[in-house]
N, C-alpha and C positions, 0 to 999 in steps of 0.2 A: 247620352253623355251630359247636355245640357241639363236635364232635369236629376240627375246623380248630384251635377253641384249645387243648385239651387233645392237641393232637398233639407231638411230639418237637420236630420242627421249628421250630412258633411258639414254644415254650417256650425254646429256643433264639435264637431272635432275642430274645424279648423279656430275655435276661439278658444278649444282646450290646447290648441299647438301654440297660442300668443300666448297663454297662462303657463303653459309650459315651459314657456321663453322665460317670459318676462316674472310672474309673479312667483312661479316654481324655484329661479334663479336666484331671488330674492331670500326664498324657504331658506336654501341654500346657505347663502351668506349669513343669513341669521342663527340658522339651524345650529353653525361654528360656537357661536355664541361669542358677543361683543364685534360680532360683523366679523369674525374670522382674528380677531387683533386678540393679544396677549394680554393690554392695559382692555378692558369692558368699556370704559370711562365715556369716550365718544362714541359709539355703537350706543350704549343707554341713551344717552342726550338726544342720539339721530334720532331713537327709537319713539324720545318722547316728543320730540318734535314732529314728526310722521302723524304717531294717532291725533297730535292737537288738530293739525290740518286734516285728517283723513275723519274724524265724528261730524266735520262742516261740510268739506266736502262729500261726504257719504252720502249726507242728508240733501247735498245741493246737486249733487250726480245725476240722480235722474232729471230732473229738470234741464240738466248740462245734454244731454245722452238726446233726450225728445227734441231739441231746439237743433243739434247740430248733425245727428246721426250717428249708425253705430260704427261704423267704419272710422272717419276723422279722429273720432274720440279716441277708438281703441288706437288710433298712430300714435297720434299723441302723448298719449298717454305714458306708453312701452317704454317711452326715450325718458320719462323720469327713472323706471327702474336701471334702466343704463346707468345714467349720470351717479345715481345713488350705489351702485357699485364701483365707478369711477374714482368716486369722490375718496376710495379707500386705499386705491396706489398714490395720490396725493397724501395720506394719513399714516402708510409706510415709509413714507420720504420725511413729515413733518412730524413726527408721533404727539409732539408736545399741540398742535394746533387742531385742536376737531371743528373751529368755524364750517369749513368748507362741508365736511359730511354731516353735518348739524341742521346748515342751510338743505343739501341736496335730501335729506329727509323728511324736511318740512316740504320740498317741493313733490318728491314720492309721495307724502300724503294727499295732495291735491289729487295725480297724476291716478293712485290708487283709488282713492273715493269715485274718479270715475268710470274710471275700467271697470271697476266689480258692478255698478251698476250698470253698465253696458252688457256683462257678462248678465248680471240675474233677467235682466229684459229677455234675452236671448232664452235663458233657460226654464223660466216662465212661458213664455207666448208663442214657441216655435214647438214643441213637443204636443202629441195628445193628450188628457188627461190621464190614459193607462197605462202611456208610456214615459211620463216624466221619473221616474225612479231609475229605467233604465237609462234614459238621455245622461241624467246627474252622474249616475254610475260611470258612465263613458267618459263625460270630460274630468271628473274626479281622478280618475286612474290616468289619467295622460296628462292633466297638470298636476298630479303627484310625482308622476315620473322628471319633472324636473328639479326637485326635491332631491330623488335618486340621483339622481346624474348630476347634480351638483354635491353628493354626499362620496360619487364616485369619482369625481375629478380628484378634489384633496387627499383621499384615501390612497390614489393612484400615483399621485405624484410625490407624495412625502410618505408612500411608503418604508423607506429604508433613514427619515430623516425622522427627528424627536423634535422640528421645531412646532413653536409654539404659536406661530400666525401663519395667515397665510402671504405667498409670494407675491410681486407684482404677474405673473404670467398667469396665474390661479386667476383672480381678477380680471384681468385683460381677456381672457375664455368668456368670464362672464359678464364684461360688456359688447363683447363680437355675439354673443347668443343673443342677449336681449335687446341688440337691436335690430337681430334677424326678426324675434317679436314683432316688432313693432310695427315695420314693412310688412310683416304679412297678417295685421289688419286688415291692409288695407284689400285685401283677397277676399276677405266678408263681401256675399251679393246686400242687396240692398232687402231691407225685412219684405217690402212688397211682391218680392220675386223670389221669397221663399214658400217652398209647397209642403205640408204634410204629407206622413203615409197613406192618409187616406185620400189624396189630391187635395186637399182643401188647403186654403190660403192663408198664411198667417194673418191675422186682423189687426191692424197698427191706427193705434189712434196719434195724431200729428198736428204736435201745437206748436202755435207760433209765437204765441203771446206770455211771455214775460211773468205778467201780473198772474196772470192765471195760473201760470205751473208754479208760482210761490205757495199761492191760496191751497193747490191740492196736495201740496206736500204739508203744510200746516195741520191742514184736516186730518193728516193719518196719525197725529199725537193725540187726537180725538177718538182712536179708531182703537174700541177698547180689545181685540183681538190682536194687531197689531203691538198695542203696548204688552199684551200677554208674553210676545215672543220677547222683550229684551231680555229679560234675565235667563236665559236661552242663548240667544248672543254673547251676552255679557261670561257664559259660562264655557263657550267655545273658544276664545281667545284672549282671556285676560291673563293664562297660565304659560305664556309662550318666554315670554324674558325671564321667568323662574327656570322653567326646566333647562331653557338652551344657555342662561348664563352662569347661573346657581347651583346648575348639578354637570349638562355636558361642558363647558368653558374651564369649570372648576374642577371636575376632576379626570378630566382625559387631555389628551395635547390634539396637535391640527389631526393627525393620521387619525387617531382613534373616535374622533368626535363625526368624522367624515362617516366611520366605519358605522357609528350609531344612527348618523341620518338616514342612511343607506334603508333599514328597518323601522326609523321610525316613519319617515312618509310612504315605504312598502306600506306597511301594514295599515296607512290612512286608506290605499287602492284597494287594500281586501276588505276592508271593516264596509267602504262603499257599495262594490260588489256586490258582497251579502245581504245587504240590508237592503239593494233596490230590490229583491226579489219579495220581500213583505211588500214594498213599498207599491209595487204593480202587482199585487194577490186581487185581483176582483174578486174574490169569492168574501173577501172582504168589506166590512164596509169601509169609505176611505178616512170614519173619525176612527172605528177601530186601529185600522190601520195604524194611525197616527199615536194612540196611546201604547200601542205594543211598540211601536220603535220609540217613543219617549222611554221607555219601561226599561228597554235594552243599554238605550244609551246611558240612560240613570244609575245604572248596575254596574256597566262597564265604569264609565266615569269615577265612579266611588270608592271601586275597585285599585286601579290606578294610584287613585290618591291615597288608599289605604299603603299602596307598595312602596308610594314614595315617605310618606309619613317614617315608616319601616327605615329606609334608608336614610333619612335628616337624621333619625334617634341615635344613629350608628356617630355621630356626629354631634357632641352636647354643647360644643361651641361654632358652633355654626359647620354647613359641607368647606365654606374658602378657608377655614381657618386646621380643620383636619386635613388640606389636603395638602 
């Protein structure tokens, strides 16, 4: 039993259960588009306030994550996406005042920038090498499902209603989830006392010194494989306030936009699935590997944006203005 929890695996599920909570919940909120509100107005502002803080702290997370550990951090962390859902039954009551969700977005960004690096440590250094495709796979699908289930709450509840934001009770769901998140953090063993399939130890390197995790974060802008993956990055998530504000906000109300998260973060957990099974092919070598799921995703992605092109044209003065 002991060694069932301290294994890779459950460690693994249990920080796709915090992301489930907490960053899934989040999907959720945004997936509405304009954070579930009618007026987009403050939802954008959170939105841009969040990534200002979250490119610093991204960049300063690990460094946050090695000094403090992965547990504390991930508490911590959780109760920003609380508050940043919180901040939205205040913005139900005030509509004209988006300060308070503006602030708690900027404080999410912090709060994110280090969870996600708490989470890539974990998903990095705790798996095999043969079996990181399938680990990915597993916490992808169960923090996707909070995506779901938050696509399913609004779906469920304004079934039979045509309003256009969501209620303060929708909300209040989703700071009661994400601070279940957040406490169960703290359930993460400590990396030392995680074992591999194959019994071997996870190997944790633990600094204490300040000056030095600056210096090695510095160095990976140097690190010309590294800079290869931004535009990678940059191409995974800079199309998120287009589609959820631009096309689901704009042209469906709260029930039907719920109805489309519902599929679009399903099909994030199958497209996962899938592709860890390239991703663990040893018969592979692992750069091939890596070119045929670039290959895929590139096709897919293109695809996509060819269907959404398709849809804008339908629309020659913009989708908010057709609809």
């Amino acid at each position: 039993m002991k060694f069932r929890y301290y294994s890779a695996m459950t460690q693994v599920v249990l920080v796709g259960l915090v992301c489930f909570l907490c960053p899934g919940m989040f999907n959720a909120v945004n997936g509405m588009g304009g954070g579930g509100q009618l007026d987009p107005t403050a939802g954008n502002n959170a939105n841009t306030a969040l990534y200002s803080t979250f490119v610093v702290f991204g960049i300063l997370g690990g460094a946050i994550v090695n000094l403090c550990g992965v547990r504390w951090t991930i508490f911590c962390s959780g109760f920003m996406y609380a508050l940043y859902s919180a901040s939205y039954i205040y913005l139900n009551h005030k509509p004209w005042d988006g300060s308070f969700t503006i602030a708690a977005g900027a404080l999410l960004g912090i709060g994110a920038g280090i969870l996600w690096a708490a989470q890539g440590m974990i998903m990095v250094s705790y798996p095999r090498e043969e079996e990181k495709g399938k680990y990915i796979a597993v916490f992808w699908i169960i923090f996707n499902l909070g995506g779901m289930l938050g696509g399913i709450l609004p779906f469920a509840i304004n079934y039979h209603s045509e309003k256009d934001s969501l209620s303060d009770g929708v909300y209040i769901a989703f700071v009661v989830l994400e601070c279940l998140g957040a406490f169960l953090g703290l359930a993460l063993a400590p990396p030392s006392k995680v074992t591999r399939t194959d019994g071997s130890s996870v190997v944790m390197v633990k600094y204490t010194n300040v000056g030095k995790e600056v210096l090695e974060i510095l160095k990976l802008f140097l690190n010309p494989t590294m800079l290869a993956l931004l535009p990678m990055c940059f191409t995974s998530n800079f199309f998120y306030t287009y589609q959820f504000n631009n096309i689901n906000a704009a042209l469906f109300n709260i029930r039907t936009r719920g109805f489309n998260n519902i599929f679009y973060w399903g099909f994030q957990m199958l497209g996962a699935y899938a592709i860890s099974f390239l991703l663990d092919w040893q018969r592979l070598q692992r750069k091939t590997r890596g070119f045929i799921g670039f290959a895929i995703v590139f096709v897919v992605f293109n695809a996509i944006w060819g269907g959404t092109l398709a849809l804008h044209n339908k629309y020659p003065e913009g989708i908010e203005a057709g609809s």
